[in-house]
SELUM-354255 format. One record per residue (C-alpha): residue number from 1; residue in three letters; x negated, y, z. Coordinates in nm, 3 decimals. Last residue first. Layout:
{nr:NUM, rest:ALA, X:X, Y:Y, Z:Z}
...
END
This chain:
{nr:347, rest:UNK, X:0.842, Y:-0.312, Z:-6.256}
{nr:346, rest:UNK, X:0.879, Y:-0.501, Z:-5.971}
{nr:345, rest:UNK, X:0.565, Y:-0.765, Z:-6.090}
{nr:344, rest:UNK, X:0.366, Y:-0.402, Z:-6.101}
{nr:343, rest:UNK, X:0.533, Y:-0.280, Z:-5.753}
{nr:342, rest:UNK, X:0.397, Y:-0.587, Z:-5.595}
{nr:341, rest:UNK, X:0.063, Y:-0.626, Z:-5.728}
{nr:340, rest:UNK, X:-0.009, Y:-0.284, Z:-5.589}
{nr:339, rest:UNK, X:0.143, Y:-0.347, Z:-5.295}
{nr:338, rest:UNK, X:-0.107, Y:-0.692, Z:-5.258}
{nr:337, rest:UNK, X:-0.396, Y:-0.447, Z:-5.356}
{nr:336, rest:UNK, X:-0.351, Y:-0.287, Z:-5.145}
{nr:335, rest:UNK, X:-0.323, Y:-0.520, Z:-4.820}
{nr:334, rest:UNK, X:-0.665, Y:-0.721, Z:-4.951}
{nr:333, rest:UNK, X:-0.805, Y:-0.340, Z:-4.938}
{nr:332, rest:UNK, X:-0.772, Y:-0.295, Z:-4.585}
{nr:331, rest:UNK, X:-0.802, Y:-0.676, Z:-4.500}
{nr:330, rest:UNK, X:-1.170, Y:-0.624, Z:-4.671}
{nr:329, rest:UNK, X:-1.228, Y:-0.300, Z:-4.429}
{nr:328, rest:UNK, X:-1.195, Y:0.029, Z:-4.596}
{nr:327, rest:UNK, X:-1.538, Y:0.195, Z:-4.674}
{nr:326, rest:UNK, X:-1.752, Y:0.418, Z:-4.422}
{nr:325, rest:UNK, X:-1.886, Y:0.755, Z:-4.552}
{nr:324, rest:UNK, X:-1.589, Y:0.964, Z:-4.431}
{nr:323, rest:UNK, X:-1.518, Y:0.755, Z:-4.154}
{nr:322, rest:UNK, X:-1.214, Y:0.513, Z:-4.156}
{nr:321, rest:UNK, X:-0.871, Y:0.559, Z:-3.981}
{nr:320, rest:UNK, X:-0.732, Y:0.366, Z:-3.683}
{nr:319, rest:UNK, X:-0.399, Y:0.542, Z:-3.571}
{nr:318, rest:UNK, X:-0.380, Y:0.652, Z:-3.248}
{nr:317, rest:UNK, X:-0.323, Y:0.467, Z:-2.969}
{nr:316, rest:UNK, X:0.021, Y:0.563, Z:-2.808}
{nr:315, rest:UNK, X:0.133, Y:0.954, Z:-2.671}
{nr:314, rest:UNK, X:0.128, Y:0.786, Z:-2.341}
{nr:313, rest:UNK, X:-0.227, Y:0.644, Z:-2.325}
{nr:312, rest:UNK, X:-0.373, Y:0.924, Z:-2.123}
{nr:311, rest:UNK, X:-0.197, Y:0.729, Z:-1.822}
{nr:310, rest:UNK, X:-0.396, Y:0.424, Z:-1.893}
{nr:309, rest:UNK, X:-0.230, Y:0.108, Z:-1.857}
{nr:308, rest:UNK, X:-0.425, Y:-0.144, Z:-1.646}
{nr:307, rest:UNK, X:-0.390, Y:-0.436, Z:-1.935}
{nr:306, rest:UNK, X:-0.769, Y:-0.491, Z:-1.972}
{nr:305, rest:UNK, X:-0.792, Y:-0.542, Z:-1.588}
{nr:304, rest:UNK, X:-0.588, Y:-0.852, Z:-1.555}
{nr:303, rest:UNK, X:-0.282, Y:-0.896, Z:-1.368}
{nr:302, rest:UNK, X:-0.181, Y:-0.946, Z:-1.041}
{nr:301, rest:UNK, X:0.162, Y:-0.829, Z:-0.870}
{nr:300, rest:UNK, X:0.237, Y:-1.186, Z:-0.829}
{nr:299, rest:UNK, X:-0.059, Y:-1.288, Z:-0.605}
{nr:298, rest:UNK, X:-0.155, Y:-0.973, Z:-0.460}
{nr:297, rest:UNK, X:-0.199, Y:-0.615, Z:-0.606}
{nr:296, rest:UNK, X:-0.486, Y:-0.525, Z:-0.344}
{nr:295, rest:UNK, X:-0.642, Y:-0.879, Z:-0.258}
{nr:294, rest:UNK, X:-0.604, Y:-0.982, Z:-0.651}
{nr:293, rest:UNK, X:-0.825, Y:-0.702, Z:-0.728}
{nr:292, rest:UNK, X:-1.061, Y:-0.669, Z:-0.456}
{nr:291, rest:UNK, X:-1.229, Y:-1.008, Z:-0.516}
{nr:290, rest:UNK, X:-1.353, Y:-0.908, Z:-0.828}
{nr:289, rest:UNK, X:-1.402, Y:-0.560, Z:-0.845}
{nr:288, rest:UNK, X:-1.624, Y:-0.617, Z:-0.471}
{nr:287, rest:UNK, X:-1.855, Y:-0.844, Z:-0.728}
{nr:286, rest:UNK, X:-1.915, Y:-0.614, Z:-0.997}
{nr:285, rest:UNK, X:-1.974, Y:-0.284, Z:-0.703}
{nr:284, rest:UNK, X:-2.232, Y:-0.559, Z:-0.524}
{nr:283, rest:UNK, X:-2.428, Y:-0.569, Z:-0.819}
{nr:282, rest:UNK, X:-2.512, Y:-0.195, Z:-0.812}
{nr:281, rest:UNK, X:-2.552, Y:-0.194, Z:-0.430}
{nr:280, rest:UNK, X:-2.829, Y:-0.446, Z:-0.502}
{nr:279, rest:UNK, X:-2.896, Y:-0.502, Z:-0.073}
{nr:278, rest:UNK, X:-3.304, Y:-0.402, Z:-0.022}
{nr:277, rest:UNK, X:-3.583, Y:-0.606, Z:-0.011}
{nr:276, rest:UNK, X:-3.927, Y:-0.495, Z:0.141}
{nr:275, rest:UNK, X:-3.821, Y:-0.650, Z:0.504}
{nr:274, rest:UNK, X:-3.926, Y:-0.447, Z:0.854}
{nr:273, rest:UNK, X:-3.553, Y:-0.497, Z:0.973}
{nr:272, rest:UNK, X:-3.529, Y:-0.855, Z:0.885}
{nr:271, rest:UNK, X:-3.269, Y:-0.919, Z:0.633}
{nr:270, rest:UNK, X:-2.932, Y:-1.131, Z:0.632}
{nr:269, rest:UNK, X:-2.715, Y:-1.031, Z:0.890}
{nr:268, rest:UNK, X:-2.754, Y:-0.667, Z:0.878}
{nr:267, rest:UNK, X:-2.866, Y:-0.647, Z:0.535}
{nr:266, rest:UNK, X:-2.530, Y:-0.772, Z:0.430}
{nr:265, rest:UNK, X:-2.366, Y:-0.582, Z:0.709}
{nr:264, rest:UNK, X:-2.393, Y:-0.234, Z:0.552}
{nr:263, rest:UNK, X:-2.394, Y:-0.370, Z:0.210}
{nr:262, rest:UNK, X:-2.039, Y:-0.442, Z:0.297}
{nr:261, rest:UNK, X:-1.975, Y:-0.078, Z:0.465}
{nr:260, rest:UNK, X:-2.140, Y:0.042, Z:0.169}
{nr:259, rest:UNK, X:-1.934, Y:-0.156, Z:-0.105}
{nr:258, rest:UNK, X:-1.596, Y:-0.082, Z:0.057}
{nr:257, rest:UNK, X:-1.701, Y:0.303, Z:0.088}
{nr:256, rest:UNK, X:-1.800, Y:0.299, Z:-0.267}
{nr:255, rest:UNK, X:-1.404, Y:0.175, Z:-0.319}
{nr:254, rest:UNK, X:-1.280, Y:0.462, Z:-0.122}
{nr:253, rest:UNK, X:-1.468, Y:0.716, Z:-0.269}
{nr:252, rest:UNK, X:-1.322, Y:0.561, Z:-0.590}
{nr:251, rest:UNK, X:-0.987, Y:0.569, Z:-0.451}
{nr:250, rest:UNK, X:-0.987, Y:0.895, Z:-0.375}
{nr:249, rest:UNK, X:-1.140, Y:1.044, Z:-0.664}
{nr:248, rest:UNK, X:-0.868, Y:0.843, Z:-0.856}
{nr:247, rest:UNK, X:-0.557, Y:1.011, Z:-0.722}
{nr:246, rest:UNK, X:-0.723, Y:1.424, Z:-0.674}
{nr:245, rest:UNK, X:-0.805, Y:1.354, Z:-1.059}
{nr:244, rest:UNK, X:-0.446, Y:1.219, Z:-1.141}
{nr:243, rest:UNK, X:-0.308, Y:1.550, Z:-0.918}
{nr:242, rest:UNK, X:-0.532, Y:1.774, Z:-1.101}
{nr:241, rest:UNK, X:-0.354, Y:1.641, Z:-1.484}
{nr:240, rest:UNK, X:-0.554, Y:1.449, Z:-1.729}
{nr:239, rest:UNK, X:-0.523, Y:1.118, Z:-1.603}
{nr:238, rest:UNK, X:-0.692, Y:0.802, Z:-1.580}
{nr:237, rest:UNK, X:-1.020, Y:1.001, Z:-1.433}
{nr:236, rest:UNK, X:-1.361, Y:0.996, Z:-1.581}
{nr:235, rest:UNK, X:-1.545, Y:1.215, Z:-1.396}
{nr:234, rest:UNK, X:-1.634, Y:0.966, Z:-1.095}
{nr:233, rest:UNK, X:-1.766, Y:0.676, Z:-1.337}
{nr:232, rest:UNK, X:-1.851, Y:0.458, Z:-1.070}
{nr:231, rest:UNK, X:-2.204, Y:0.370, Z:-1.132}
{nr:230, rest:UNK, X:-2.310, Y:0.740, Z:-1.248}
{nr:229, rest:UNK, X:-2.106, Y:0.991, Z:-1.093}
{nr:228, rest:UNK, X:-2.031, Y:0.786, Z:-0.770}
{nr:227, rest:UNK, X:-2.386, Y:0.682, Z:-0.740}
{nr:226, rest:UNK, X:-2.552, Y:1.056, Z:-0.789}
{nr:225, rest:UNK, X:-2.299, Y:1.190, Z:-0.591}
{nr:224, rest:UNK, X:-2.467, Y:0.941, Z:-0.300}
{nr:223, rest:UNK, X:-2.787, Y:1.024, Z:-0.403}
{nr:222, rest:UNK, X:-2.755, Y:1.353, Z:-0.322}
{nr:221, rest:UNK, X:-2.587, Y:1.229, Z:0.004}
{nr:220, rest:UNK, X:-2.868, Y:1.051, Z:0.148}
{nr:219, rest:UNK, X:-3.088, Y:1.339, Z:0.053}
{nr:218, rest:UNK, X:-2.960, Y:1.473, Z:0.444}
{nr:217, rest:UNK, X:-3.165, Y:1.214, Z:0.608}
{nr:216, rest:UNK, X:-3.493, Y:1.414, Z:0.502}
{nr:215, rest:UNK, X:-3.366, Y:1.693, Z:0.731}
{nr:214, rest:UNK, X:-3.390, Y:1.426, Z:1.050}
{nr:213, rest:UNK, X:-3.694, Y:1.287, Z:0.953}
{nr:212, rest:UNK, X:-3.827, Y:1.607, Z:0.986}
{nr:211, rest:UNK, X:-3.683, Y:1.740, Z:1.299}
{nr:210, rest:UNK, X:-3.824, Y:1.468, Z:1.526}
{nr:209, rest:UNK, X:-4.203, Y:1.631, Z:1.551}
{nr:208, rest:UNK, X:-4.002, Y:1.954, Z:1.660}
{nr:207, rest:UNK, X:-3.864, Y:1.758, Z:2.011}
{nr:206, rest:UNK, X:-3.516, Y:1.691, Z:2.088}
{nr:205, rest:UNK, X:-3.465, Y:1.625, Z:2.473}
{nr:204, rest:UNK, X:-3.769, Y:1.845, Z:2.540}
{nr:203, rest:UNK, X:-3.711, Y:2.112, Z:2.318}
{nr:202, rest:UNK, X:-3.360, Y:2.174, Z:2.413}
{nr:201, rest:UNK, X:-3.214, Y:2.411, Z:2.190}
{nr:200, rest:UNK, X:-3.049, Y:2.211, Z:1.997}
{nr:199, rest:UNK, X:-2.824, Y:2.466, Z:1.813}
{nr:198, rest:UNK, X:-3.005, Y:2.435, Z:1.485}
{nr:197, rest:UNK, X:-3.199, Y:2.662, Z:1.217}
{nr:196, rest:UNK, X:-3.424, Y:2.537, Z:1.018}
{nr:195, rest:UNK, X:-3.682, Y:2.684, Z:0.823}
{nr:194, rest:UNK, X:-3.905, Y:2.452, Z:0.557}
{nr:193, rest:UNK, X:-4.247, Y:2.412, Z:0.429}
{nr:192, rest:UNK, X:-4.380, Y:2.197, Z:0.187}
{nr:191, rest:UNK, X:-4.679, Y:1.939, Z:0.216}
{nr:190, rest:UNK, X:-4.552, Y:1.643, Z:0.021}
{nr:189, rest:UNK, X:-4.481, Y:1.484, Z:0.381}
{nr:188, rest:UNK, X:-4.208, Y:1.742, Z:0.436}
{nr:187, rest:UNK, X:-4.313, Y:1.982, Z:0.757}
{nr:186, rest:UNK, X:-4.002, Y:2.134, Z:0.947}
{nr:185, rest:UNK, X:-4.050, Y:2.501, Z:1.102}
{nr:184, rest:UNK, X:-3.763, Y:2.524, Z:1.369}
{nr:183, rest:UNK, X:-3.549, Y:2.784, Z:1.430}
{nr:182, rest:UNK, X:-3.352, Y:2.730, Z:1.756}
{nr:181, rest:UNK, X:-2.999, Y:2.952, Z:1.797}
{nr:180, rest:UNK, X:-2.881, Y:3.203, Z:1.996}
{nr:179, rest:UNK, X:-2.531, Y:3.350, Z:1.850}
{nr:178, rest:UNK, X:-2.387, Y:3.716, Z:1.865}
{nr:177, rest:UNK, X:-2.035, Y:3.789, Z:1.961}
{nr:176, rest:UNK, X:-1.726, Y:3.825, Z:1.741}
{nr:175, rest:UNK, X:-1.598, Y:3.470, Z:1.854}
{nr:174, rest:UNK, X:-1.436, Y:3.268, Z:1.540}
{nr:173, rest:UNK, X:-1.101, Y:3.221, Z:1.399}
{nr:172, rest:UNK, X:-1.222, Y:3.177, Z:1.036}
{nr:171, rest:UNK, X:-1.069, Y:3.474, Z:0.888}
{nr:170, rest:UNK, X:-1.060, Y:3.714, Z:1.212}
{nr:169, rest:UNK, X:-1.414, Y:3.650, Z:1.305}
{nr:168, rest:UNK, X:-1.497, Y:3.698, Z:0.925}
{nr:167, rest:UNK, X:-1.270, Y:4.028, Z:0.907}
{nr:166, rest:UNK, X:-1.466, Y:4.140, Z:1.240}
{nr:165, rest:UNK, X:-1.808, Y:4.115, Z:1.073}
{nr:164, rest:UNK, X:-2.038, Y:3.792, Z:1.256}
{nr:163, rest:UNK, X:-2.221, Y:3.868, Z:1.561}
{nr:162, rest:UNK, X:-2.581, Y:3.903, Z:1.475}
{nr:161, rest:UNK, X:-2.808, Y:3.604, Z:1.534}
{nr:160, rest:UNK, X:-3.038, Y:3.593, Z:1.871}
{nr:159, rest:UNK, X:-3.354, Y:3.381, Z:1.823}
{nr:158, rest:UNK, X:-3.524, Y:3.034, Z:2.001}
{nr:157, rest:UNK, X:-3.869, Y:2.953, Z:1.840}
{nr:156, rest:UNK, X:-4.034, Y:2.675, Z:1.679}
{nr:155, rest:UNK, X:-4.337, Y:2.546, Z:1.538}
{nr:154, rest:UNK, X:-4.510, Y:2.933, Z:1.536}
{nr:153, rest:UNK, X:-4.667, Y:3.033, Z:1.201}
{nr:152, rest:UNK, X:-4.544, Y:3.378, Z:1.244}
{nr:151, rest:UNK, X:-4.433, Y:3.453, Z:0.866}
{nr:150, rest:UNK, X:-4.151, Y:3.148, Z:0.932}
{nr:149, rest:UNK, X:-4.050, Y:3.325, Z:1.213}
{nr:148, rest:UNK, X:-4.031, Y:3.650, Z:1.055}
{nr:147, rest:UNK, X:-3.814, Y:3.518, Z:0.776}
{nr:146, rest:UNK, X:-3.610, Y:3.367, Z:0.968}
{nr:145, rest:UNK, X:-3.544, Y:3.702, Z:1.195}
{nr:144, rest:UNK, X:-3.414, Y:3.859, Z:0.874}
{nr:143, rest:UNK, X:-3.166, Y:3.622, Z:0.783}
{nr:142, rest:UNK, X:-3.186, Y:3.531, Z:0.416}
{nr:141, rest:UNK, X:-3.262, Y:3.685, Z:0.073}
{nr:140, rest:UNK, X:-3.608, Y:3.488, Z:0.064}
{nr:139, rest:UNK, X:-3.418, Y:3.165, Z:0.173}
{nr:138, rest:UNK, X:-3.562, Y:2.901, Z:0.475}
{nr:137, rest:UNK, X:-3.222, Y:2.847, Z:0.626}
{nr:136, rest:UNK, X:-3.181, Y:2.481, Z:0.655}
{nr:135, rest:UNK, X:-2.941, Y:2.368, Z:0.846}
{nr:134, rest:UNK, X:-2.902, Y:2.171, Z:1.210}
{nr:133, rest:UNK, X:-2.574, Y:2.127, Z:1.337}
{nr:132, rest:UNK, X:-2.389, Y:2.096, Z:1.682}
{nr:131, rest:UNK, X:-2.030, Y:2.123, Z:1.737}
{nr:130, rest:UNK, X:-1.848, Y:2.293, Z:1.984}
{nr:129, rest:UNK, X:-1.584, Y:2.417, Z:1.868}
{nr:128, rest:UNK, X:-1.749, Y:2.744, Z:1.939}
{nr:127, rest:UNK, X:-2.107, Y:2.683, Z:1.862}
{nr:126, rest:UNK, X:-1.965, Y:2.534, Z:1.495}
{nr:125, rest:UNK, X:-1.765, Y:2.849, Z:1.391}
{nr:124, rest:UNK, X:-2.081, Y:3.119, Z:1.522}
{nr:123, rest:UNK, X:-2.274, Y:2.893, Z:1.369}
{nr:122, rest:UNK, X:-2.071, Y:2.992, Z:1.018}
{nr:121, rest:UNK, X:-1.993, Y:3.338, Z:1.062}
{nr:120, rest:UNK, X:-2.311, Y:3.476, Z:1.044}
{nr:119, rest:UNK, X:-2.454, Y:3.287, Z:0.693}
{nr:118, rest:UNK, X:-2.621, Y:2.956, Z:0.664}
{nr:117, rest:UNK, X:-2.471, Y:2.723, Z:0.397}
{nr:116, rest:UNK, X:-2.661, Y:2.720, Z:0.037}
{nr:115, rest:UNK, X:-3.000, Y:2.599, Z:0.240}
{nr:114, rest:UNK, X:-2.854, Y:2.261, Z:0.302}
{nr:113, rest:UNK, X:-2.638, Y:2.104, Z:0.574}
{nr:112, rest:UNK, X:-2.676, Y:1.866, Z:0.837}
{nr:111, rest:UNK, X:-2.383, Y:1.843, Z:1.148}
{nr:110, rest:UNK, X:-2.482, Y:1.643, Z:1.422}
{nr:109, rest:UNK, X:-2.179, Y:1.472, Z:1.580}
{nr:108, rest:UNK, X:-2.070, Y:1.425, Z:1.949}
{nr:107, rest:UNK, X:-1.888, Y:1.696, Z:1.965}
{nr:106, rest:UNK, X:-1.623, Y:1.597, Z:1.673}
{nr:105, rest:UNK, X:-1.579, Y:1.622, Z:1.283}
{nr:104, rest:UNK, X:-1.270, Y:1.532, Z:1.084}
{nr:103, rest:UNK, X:-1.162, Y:1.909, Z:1.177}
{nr:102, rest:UNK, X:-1.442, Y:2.061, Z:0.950}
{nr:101, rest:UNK, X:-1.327, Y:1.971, Z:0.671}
{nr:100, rest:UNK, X:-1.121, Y:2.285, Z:0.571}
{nr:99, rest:UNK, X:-1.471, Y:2.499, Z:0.698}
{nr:98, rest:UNK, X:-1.654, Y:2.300, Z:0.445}
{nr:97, rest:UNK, X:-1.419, Y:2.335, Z:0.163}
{nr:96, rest:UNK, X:-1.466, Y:2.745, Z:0.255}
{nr:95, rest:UNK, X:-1.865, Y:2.712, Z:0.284}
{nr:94, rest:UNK, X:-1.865, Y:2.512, Z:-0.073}
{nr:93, rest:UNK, X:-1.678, Y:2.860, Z:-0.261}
{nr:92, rest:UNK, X:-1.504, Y:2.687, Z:-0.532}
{nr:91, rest:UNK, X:-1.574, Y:2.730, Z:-0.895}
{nr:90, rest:UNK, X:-1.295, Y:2.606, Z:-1.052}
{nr:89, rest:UNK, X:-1.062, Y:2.317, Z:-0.919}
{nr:88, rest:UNK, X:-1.149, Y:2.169, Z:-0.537}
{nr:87, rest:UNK, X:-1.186, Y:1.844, Z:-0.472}
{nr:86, rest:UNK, X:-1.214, Y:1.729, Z:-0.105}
{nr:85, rest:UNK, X:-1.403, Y:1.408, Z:0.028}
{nr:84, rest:UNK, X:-1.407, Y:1.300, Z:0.412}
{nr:83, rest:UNK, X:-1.647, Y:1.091, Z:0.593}
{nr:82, rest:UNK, X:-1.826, Y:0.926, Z:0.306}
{nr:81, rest:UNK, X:-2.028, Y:0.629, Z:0.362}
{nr:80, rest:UNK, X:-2.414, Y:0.507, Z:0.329}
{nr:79, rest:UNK, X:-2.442, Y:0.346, Z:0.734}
{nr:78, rest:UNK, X:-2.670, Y:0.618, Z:0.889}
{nr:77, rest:UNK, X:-2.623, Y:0.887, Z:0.631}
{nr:76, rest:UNK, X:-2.272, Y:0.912, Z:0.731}
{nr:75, rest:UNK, X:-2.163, Y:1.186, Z:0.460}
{nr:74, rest:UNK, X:-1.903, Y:1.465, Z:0.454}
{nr:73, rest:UNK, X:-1.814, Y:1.531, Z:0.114}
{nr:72, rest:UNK, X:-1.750, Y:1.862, Z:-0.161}
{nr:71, rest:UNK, X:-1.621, Y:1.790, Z:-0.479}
{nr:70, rest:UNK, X:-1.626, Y:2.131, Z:-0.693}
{nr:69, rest:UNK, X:-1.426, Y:2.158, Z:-1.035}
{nr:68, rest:UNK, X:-1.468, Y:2.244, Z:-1.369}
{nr:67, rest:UNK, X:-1.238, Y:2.207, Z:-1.656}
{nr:66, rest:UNK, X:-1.277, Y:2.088, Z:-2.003}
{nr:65, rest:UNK, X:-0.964, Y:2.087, Z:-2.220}
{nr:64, rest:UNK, X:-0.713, Y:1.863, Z:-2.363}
{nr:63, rest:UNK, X:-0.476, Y:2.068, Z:-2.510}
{nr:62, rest:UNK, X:-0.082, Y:2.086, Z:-2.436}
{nr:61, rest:UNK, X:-0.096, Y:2.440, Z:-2.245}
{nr:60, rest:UNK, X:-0.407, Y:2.289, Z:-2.017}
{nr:59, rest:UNK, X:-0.456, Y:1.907, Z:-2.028}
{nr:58, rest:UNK, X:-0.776, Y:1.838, Z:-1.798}
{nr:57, rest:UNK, X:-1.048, Y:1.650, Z:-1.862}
{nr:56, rest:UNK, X:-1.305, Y:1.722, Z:-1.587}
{nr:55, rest:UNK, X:-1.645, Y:1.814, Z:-1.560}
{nr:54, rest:UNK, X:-1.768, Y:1.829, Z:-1.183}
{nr:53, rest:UNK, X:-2.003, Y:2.056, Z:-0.936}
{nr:52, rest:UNK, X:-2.114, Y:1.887, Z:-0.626}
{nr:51, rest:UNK, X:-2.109, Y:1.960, Z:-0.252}
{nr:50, rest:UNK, X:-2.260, Y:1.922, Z:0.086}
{nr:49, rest:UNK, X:-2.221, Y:1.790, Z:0.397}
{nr:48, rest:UNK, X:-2.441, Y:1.522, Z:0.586}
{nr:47, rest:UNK, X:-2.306, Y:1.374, Z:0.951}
{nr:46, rest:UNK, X:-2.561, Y:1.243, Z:1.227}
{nr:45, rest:UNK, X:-2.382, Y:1.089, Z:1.494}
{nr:44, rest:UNK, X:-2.556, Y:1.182, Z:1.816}
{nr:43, rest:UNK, X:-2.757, Y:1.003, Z:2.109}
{nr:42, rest:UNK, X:-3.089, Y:1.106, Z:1.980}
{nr:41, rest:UNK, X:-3.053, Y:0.994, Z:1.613}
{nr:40, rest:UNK, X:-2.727, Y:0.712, Z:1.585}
{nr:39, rest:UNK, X:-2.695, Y:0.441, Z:1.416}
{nr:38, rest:UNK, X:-2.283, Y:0.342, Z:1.386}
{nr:37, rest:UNK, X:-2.276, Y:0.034, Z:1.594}
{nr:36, rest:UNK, X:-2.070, Y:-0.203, Z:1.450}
{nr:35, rest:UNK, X:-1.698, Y:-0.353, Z:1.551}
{nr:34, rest:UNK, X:-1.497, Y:0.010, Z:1.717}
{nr:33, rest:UNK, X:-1.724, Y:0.228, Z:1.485}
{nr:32, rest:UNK, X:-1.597, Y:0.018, Z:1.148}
{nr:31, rest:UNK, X:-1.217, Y:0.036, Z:1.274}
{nr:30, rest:UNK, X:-1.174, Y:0.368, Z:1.306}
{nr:29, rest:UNK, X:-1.420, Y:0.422, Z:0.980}
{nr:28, rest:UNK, X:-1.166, Y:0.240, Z:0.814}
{nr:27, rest:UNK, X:-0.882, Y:0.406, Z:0.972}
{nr:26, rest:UNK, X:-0.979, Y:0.736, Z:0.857}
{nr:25, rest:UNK, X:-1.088, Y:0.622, Z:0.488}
{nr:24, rest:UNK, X:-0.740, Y:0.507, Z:0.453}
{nr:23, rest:UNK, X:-0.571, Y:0.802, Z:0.591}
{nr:22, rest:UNK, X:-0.786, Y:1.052, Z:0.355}
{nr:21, rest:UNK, X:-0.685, Y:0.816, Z:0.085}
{nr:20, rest:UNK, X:-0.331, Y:0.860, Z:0.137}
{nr:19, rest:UNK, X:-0.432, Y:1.223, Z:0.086}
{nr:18, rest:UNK, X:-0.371, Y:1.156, Z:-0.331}
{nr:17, rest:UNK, X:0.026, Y:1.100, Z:-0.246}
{nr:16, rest:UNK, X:0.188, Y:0.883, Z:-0.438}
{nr:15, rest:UNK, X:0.493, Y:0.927, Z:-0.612}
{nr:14, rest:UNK, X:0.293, Y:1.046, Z:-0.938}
{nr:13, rest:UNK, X:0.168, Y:0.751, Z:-0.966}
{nr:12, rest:UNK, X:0.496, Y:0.580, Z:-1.050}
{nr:11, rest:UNK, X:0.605, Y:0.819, Z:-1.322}
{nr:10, rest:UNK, X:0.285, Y:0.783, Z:-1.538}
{nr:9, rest:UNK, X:0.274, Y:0.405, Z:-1.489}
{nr:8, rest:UNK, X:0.628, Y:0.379, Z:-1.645}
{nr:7, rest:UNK, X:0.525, Y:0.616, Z:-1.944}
{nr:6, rest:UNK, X:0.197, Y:0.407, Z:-1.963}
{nr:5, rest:UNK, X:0.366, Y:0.086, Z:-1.986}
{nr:4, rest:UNK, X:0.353, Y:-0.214, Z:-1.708}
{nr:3, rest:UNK, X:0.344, Y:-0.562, Z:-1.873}
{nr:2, rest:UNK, X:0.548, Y:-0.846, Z:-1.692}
{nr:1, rest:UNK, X:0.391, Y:-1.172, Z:-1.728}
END
C-alpha cells in the first residue's frame, strides 16, 4: 500500500479549487428537488441566512496564529441543508456575504433573516429581483416607522421605507425609490414580542397568525452552526493557510448535507409523521464516514483514516519530550543506561 506524505498531499490540494464544493452542493440540491418534495410554507421555499464568527489557525509570517473569520450560509430549514456557504477572513460585514449569495436564490423563495440585516438598501435589493423575504426589524436604533408600529399595538400594517442613499443604489445596483413593505407584530409562545418586516403584503393569502411559525423556522440554522462546530469539528481545518480552510469548510458542509438529505428520507420512510422519535443525526455522521470512504477514493485509492496525512504535518512530528514533573519512561532509561554501559566497556 502506497502511503501519501504530507509534502505530496500539500501540493495536490492545492490544485483544487475550494468552489468545487459550491458545484457539488448545486447539483445535489438539483437532484434532491427533482426526486422529493422540498416542504414548502404557502407555496414558497423558505430559505434561512445568517452568519457565524470562527477561530482559525492560520500561519501568518511563519507563526501559527489565531485568526478570525465570518461563515455566512443559506439554509433549507424544511429538509436541514445548506444552500450556499461563504467564508470570509476578519470581521466581515454579514449584509455584503449576503448580497454575494444572493444569486443562488430565485422568486419562488422566502428569504428569513435576523434582526442584524434590515437597513434601506437591502429590500429595496430583494423587491427588485424579485425576491420575497421576511426579517426581523424590531431594534431600538432602527427604522423609525417600526418603532411606531410596534408602539401602536396594531397586528400588522403596510408602511413606505425611504429610498436608499444614491452611493447604496449605485453599490448594490438597486432602484433609488422608496419601498412599501408589511410590518407584522409576531408573538413567540414565551410571550415576547417581535417586528417584522416582509414583502407579503397580501393579508389574505398569508395571514399574521402564520408569521410565527414562520420566524421560529429561522433557529434551524443556529443549530445548524451549532452541529458543524461541534459534531464536525468545523474550526479545525488540515491546513493552516485560507485556501486549506476555504477546502475543508466545503467538504464538511458537504458531508452534513449527505447526513441531512439521508436523515431526510430516513424519517420519511420509516416514521409516522405524529411520532416522538427523531433520526440520531449524531450516529448517522459515524455511519455516513463509513460507507463514504471507500465510495469517494474507490477500491484502490482506499486507505485507512489514520494514514490521511495532515498538511500541518510537513515540518514532521516533533520530538516526544517529558514534562517537567513527569519521569523518563522505563525504555527511556533502559536506552541509558545501555550507552552508559557502552562507553564504560569502550573505555
Amino acid at each position: 500500500m502506497r502511503k501519501v506524505s504530507a509534502q505530496a498531499f500539500s501540493a495536490a490540494r492545492y490544485k483544487i479549487s475550494s468552489r468545487v464544493f459550491d458545484e457539488v452542493s448545486r447539483e445535489l440540491i438539483a437532484h434532491v428537488e427533482k426526486e422529493i418534495s422540498i416542504p414548502r410554507w404557502q407555496g414558497l421555499r423558505v430559505v434561512a441566512g445568517d452568519g457565524t464568527t470562527v477561530q482559525l489557525t492560520m500561519r501568518k509570517k511563519g507563526i501559527r496564529s489565531i485568526v478570525s473569520g465570518v461563515a455566512f450560509g443559506l439554509y433549507l430549514p424544511g429538509i436541514e441543508r445548506f444552500l450556499s456557504f461563504k467564508l470570509q477572513m476578519g470581521s466581515g460585514n454579514e449584509r455584503q456575504m449576503l448580497f454575494e449569495s444572493i444569486d443562488e436564490l430565485c422568486p419562488q423563495d422566502l428569504l428569513l433573516l435576523d434582526r442584524g440585516f434590515p437597513c434601506r438598501w437591502l429590500p429595496a435589493v430583494l423587491i427588485a429581483r424579485p425576491i420575497h423575504f421576511c426579517i426581523r426589524c424590531d431594534l431600538s436604533r432602527g427604522f423609525k416607522v417600526v418603532r411606531e408600529f410596534l408602539r401602536s399595538g396594531e397586528s400588522e400594517r403596510v408602511v413606505t421605507l425611504r429610498a436608499p442613499n444614491r452611493r447604496d443604489a449605485e453599490d448594490y445596483d438597486c432602484p433609488w425609490t422608496s419601498t412599501t413593505v408589511r410590518l407584522v407584530r409576531v408573538v413567540t409562545p414565551n410571550g415576547r414580542i417581535h417586528g417584522v418586516m416582509t414583502s407579503l403584503l397580501d393579508a389574505i393569502a398569508f395571514p399574521t397568525a402564520a408569521f410565527a411559525g414562520l420566524y421560529h423556522s429561522r433557529w434551524r440554522i443556529e443549530e445548524a452552526f451549532k452541529r458543524i462546530k461541534h459534531r464536525l469539528g468545523l474550526e479545525h481545518t488540515s491546513g493552516l493557510s485560507w485556501h486549506a480552510a476555504n477546502q475543508d469548510f466545503g467538504a464538511k458542509v458537504s458531508f452534513d448535507n449527505l447526513n441531512a438529505l439521508a436523515a431526510y428520507v430516513a424519517t420519511d420512510a420509516h416514521l409516522d409523521p405524529d411520532s416522538p422519535y427523531r433520526i440520531n443525526r449524531t450516529q448517522a455522521i459515524q455511519k455516513i464516514k463509513e460507507k463514504s470512504r471507500p465510495l469517494a477514493a474507490g477500491r484502490r485509492g482506499y486507505y485507512p483514516p489514520t494514514q490521511i496525512p495532515d498538511e500541518r504535518d510537513r515540518q514532521g512530528p516533533a520530538e516526544a519530550r517529558p514534562r517537567a514533573n513527569e519521569s523518563p519512561s522505563p525504555s527511556t532509561q533502559t536506552s541509558s543506561l545501555s550507552c552508559v554501559q557502552t562507553r564504560m566497556t569502550m573505555c
